[in-house]
DOLOVO-914672 format. One record per residue (C-alpha): residue number from 0; residue in three letters; chain; x, y, z. Coordinates in Angstrom, 2 decimals. Layout:
BEGIN
NODE   pos   code   unit         X         Y         Z
NODE   NUM    ALA      A         X         Y         Z
...
END
This chain:
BEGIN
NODE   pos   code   unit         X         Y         Z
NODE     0    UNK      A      9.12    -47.01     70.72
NODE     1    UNK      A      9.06    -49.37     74.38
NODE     2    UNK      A      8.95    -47.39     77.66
NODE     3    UNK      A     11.63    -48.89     79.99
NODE     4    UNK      A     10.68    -49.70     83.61
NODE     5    UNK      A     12.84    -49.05     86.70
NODE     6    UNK      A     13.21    -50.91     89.49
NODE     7    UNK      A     12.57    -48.40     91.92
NODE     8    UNK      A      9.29    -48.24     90.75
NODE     9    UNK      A      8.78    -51.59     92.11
NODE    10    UNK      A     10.72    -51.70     95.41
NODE    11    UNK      A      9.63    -51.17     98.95
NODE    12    UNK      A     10.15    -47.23     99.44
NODE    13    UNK      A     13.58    -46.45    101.02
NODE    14    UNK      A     14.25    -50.55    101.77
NODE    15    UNK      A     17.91    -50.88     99.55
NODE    16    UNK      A     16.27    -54.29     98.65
NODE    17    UNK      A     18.01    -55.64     95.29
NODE    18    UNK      A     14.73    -57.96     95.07
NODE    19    UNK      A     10.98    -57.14     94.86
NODE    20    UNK      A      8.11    -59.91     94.53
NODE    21    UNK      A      4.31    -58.93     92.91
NODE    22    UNK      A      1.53    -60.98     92.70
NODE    23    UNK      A     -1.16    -59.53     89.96
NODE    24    UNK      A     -4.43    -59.33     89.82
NODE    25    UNK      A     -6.90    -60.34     86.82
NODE    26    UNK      A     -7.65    -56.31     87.14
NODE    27    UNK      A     -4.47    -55.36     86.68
NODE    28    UNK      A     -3.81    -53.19     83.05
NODE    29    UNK      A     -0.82    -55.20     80.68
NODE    30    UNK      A      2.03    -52.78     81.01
NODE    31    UNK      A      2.61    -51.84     76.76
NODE    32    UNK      A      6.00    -52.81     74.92
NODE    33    UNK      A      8.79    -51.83     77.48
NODE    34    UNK      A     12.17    -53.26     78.58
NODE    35    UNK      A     13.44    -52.98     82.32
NODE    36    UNK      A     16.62    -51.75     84.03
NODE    37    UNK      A     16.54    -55.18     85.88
NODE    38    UNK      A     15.72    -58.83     85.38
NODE    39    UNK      A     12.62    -60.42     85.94
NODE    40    UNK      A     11.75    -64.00     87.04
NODE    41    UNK      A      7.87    -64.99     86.17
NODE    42    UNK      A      5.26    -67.66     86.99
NODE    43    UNK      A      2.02    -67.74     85.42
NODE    44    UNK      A     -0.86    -68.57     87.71
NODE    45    UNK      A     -4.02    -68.62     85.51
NODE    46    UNK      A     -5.15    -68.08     81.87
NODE    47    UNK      A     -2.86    -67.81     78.94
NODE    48    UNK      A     -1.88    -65.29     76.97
NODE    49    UNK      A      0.80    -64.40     73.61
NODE    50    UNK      A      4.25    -62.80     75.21
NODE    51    UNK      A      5.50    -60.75     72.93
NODE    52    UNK      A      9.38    -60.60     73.48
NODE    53    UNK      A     12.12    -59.23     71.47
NODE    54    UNK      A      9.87    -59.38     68.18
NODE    55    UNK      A      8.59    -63.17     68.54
NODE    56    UNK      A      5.44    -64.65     69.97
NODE    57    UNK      A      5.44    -67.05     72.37
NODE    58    UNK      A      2.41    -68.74     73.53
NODE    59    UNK      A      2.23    -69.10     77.58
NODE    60    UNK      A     -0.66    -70.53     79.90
NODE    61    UNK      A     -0.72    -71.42     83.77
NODE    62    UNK      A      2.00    -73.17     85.11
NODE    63    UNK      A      4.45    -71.57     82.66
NODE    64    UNK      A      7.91    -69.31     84.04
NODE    65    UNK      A      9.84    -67.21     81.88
NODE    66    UNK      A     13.20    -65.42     82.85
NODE    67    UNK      A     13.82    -62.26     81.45
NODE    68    UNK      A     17.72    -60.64     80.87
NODE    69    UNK      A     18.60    -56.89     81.06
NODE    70    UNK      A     17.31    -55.14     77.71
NODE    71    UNK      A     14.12    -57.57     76.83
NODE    72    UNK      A     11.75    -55.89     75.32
NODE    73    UNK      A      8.12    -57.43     75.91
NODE    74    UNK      A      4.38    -57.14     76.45
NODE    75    UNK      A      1.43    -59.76     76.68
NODE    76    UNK      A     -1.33    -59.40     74.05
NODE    77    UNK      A     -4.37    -62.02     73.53
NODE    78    UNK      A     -4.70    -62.43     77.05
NODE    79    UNK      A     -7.84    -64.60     78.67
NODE    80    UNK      A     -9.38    -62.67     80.93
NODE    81    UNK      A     -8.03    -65.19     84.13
NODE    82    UNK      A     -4.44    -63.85     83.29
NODE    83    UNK      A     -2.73    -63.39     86.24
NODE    84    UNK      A      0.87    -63.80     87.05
NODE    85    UNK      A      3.79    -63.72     90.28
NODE    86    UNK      A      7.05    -62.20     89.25
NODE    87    UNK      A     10.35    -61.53     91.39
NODE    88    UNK      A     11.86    -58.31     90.07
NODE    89    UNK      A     15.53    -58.22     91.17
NODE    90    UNK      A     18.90    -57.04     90.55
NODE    91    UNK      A     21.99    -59.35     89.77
NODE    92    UNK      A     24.44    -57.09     91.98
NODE    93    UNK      A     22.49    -58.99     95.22
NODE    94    UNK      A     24.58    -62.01     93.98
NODE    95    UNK      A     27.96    -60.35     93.50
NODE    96    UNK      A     28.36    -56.20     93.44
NODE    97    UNK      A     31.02    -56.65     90.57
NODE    98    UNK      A     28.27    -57.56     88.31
NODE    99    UNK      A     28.21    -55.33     84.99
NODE   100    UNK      A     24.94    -55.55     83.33
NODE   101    UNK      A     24.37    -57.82     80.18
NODE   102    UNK      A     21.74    -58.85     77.88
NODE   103    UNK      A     22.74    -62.54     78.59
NODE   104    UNK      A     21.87    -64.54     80.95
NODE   105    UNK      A     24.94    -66.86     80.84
NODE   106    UNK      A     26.65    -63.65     82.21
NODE   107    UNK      A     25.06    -64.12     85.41
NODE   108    UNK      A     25.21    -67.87     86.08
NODE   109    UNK      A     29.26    -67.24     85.23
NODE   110    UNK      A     28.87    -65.29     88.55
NODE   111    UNK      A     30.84    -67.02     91.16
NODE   112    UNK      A     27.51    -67.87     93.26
NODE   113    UNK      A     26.17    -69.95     90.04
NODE   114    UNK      A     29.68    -70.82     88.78
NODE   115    UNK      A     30.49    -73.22     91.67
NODE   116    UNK      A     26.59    -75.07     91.48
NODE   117    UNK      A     27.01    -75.90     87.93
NODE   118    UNK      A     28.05    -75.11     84.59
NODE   119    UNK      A     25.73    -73.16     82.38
NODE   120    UNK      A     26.83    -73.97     78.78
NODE   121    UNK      A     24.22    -72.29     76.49
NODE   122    UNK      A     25.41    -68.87     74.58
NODE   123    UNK      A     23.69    -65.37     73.97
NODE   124    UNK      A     20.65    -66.34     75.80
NODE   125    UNK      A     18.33    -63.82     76.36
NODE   126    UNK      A     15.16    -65.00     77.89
NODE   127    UNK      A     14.57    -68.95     78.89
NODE   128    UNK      A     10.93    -69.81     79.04
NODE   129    UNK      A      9.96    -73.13     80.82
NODE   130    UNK      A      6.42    -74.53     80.18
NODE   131    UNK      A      4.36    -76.52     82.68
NODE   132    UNK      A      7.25    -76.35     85.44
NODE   133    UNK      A      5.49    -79.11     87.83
NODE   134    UNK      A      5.09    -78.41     91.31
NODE   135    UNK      A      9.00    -78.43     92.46
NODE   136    UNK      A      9.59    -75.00     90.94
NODE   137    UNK      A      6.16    -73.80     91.61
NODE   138    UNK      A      6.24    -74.63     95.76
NODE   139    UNK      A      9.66    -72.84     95.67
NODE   140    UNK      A      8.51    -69.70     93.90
NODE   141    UNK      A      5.66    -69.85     96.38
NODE   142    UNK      A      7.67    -69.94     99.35
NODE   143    UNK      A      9.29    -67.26     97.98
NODE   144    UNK      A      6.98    -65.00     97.88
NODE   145    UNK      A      5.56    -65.86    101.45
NODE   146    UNK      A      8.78    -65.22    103.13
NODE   147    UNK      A      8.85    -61.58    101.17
NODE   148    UNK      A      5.93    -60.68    102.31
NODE   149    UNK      A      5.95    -62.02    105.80
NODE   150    UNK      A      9.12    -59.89    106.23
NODE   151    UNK      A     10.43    -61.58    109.53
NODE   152    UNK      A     13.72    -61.37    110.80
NODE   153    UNK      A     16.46    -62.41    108.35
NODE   154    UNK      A     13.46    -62.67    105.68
NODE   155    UNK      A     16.12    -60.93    103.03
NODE   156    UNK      A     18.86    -63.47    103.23
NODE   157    UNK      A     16.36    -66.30    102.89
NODE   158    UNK      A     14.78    -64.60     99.92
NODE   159    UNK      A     18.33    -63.99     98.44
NODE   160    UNK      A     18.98    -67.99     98.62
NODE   161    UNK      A     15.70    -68.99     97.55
NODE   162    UNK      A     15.74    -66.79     94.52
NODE   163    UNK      A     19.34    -68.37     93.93
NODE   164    UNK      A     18.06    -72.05     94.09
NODE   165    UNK      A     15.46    -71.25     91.75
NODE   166    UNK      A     17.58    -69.24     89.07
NODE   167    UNK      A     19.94    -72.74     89.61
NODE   168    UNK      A     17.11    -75.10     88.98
NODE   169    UNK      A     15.86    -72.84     86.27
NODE   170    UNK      A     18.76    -73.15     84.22
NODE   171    UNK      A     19.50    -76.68     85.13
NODE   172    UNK      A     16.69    -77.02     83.71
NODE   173    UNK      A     16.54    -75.16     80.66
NODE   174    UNK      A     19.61    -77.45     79.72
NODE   175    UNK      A     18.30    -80.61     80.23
NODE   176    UNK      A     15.44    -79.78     78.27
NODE   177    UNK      A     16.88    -77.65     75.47
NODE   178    UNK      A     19.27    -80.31     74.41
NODE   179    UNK      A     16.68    -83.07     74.54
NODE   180    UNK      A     15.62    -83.87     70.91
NODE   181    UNK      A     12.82    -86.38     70.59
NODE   182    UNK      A     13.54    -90.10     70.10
NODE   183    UNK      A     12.41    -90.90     66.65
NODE   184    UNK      A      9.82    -93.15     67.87
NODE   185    UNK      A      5.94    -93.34     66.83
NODE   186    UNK      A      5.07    -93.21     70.43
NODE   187    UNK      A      7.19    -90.32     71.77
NODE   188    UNK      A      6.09    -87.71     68.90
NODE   189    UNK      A      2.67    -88.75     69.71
NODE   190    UNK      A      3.25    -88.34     73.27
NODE   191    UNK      A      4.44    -84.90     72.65
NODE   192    UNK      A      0.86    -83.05     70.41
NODE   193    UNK      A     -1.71    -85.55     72.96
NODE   194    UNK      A      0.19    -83.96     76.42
NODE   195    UNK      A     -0.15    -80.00     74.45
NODE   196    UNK      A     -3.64    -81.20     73.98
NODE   197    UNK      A     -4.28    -82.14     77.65
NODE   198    UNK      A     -2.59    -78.36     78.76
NODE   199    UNK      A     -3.67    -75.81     76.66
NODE   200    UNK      A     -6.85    -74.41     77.63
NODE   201    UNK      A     -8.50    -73.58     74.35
NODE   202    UNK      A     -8.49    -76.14     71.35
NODE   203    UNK      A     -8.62    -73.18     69.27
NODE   204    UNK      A     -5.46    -71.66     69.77
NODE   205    UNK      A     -2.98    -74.70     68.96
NODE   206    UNK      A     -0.63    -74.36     66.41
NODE   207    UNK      A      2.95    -76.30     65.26
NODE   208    UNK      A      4.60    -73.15     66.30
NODE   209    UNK      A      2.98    -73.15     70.30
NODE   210    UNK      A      3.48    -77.59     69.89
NODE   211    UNK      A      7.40    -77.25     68.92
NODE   212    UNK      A      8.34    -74.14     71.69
NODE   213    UNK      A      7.46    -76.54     74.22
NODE   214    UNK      A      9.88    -79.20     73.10
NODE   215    UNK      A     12.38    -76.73     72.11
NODE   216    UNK      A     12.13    -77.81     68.48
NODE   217    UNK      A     11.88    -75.67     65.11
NODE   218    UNK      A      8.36    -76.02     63.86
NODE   219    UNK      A      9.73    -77.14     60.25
NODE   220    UNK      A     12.20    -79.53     61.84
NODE   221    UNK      A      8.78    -80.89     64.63
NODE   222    UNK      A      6.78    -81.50     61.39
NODE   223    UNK      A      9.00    -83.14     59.55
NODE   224    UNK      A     10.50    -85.73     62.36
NODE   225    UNK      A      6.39    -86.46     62.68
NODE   226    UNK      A      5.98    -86.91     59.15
NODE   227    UNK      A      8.95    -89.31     58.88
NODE   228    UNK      A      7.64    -91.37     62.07
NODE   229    UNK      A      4.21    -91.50     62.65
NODE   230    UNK      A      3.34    -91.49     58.60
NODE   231    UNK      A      0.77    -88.93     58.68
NODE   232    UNK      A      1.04    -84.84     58.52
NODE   233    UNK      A      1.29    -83.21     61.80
NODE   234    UNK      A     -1.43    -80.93     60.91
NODE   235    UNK      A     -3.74    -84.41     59.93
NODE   236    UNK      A     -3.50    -85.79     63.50
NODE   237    UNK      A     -4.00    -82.29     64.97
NODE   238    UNK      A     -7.45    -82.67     62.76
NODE   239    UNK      A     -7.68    -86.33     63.62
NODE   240    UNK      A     -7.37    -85.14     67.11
NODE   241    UNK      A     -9.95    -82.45     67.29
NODE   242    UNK      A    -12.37    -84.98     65.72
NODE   243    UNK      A    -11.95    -87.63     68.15
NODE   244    UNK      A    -12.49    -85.07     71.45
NODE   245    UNK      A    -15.64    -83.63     69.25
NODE   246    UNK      A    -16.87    -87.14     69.19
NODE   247    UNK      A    -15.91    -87.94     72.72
NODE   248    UNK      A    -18.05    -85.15     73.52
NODE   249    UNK      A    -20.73    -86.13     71.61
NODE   250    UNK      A    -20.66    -89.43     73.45
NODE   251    UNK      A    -20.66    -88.52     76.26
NODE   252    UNK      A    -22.27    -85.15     77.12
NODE   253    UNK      A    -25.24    -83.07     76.56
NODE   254    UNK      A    -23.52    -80.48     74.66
NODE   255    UNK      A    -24.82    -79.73     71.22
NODE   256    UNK      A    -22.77    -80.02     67.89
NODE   257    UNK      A    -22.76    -76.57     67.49
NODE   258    UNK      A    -21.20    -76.02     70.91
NODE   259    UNK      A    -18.99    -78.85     70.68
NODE   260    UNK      A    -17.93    -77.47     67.09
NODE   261    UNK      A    -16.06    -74.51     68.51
NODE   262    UNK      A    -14.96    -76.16     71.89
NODE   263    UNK      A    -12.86    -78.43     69.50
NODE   264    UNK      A    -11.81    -75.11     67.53
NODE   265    UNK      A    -13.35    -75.09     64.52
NODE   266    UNK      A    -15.30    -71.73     63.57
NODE   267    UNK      A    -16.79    -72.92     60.41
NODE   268    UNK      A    -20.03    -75.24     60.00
NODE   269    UNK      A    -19.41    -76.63     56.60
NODE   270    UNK      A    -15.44    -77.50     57.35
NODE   271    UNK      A    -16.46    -79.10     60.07
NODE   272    UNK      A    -19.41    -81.40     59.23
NODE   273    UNK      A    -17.19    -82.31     55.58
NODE   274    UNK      A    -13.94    -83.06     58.02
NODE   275    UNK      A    -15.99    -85.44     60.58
NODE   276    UNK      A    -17.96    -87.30     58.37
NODE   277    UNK      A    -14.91    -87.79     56.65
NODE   278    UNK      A    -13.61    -89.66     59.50
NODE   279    UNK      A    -16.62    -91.36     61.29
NODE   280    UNK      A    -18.51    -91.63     57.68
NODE   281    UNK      A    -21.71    -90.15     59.64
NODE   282    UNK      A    -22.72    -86.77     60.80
NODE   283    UNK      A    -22.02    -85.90     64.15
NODE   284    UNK      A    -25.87    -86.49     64.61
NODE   285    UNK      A    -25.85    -89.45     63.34
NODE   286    UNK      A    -22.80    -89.91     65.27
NODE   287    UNK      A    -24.47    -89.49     68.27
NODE   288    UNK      A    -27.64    -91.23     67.77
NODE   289    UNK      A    -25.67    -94.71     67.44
NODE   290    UNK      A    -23.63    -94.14     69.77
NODE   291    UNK      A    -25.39    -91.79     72.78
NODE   292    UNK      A    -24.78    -91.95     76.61
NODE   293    UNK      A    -27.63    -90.80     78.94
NODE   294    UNK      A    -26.27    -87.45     78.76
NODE   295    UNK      A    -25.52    -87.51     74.92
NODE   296    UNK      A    -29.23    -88.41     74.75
NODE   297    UNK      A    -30.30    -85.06     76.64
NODE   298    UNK      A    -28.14    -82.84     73.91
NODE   299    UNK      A    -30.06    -84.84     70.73
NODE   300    UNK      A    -32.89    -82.65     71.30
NODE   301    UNK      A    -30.44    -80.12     71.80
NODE   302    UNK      A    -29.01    -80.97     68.46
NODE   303    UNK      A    -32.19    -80.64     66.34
NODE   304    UNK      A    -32.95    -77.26     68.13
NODE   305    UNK      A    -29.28    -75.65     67.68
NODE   306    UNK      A    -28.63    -77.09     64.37
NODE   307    UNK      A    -30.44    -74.78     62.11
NODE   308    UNK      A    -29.20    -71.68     64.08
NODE   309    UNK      A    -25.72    -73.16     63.41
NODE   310    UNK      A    -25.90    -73.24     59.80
NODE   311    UNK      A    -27.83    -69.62     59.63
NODE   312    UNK      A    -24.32    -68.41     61.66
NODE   313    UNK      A    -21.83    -66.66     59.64
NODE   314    UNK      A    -19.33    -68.39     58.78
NODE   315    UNK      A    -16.11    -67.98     58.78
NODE   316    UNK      A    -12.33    -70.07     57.71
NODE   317    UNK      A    -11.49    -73.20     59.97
END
């Protein structure tokens, strides 16, 4: 059973504000399972965590924003411990008092102040999340915040329009990007699992599932376009791909295979050693050997002395 949250909680004592703005801090305790008497805009500042909304999992890290109808019930679990967060808490009726409240979010951008900007087409919506936003959205959500809490003169009807031009550019957004199915071309697929690799902050943690949110794909339909166009199983050049940043690293720093092992995200000696050689027809020690930088030469002796407590490790499946 989910606790629900009120928005007086969250204003400014006594202000009649229809919009409140947070900022966490890594401190800060994850509020359990609840749903809200108000909608919440979100942008995620550091770390990455699992937000659990409405009964699915979706995987978010810095740079992410999520907005959140009336009625959504979520919490974070698997948070880093970096996981910290700026939200705008706020009440639709500061757009138009006539608002009656809805699960959807199309039934506020069919509110007149949204209605005349553009034309929000997408149907019982009840969350839109928005991954790696770029520094447009970000600056605005910063500004934002500074004009809340500088609280000069006029600061609420500023805060009012900037929190309108972000819902606009958020759902502007959300339909470029929702309606935007890959090309079926090699190089775009390819494009799409090397950019996740390049964002998320732990190797370990990628899955199809986390891959096709970003692109707004079903994870069946992702793996199967991938199959059909680049020839090899998704889940092979996810492999492929771990092994070539595991022998990147052993190239070209003084880390040691066991350390380089689980910074790639495998957990298991034997999986790992069988799955590289299979690729570079070496071990990653004899990888390294032909093939050492300066620094790669500083982590051989590394190697010898971390490799037998690698194997003594317990292990445990890839």
């Amino acid at each position: 059973m989910s606790m629900q949250e009120h928005f007086d909680r969250y204003a400014r004592y006594n202000s009649g504000e229809q919009i409140c703005i947070n900022e966490s801090i890594a401190s800060d305790p994850i509020i359990d399972l609840h749903t809200h008497d108000f909608m919440e805009l979100s942008y995620i500042q550091k770390g990455h965590a699992t937000h659990v909304i409405n009964g699915s999992r979706i995987s978010l890290s810095e740079g992410d924003m999520f907005l959140l109808a009336y009625g959504c019930e979520h919490t974070f679990e698997s948070y880093s411990h970096d996981f910290t967060w700026m939200n705008c808490l706020f009440l639709p009726q500061v757009f138009d008092a006539q608002y009656q409240t809805s699960p959807f979010l199309e039934d506020l951008y069919q509110l007149p102040y949204f209605k005349k900007a553009f034309d929000f087409r997408i149907k019982k919506t009840h969350h839109i999340h928005l991954y790696q936003i770029g520094e447009e959205l970000e600056n605005d959500f910063q500004s934002l915040f500074q004009e809340y809490y500088n609280g000069y003169p006029g600061y609420h009807t500023i805060c009012v329009n900037a929190l309108a031009n972000l819902l606009i550019k958020i759902g502007r957004t959300y339909m470029r990007v929702s309606h935007t199915v890959p090309k079926n071309t090699h190089g775009e697929l390819v494009d799409i699992v090397q950019d996740y690799f390049k964002l998320t902050s732990s190797y370990q943690k990628i899955r199809l599932e986390d891959i096709a949110q970003r692109v707004y794909l079903h994870p069946d339909y992702l793996a199967k376009l991938f199959k059909k166009n680049v020839g090899i199983n998704l889940s092979t050049f996810i492999r492929n791909l771990r092994l070539e940043y595991a022998a990147q690293h052993l190239r070209y720093t003084n880390m040691n295979v066991c350390e380089i092992m689980r910074f790639v995200g495998y957990q298991d000696t034997k999986n790992f050693y069988k799955a590289f050689k299979e690729v570079y027809h070496l071990t990653p020690a004899q990888y390294r050997k032909q093939n050492k930088t300066n620094a790669a030469a500083e982590g051989e002796a590394e190697d010898r002395a971390s490799s037998h407590r690698c194997k003594e490790e317990k292990q445990s499946p890839d």
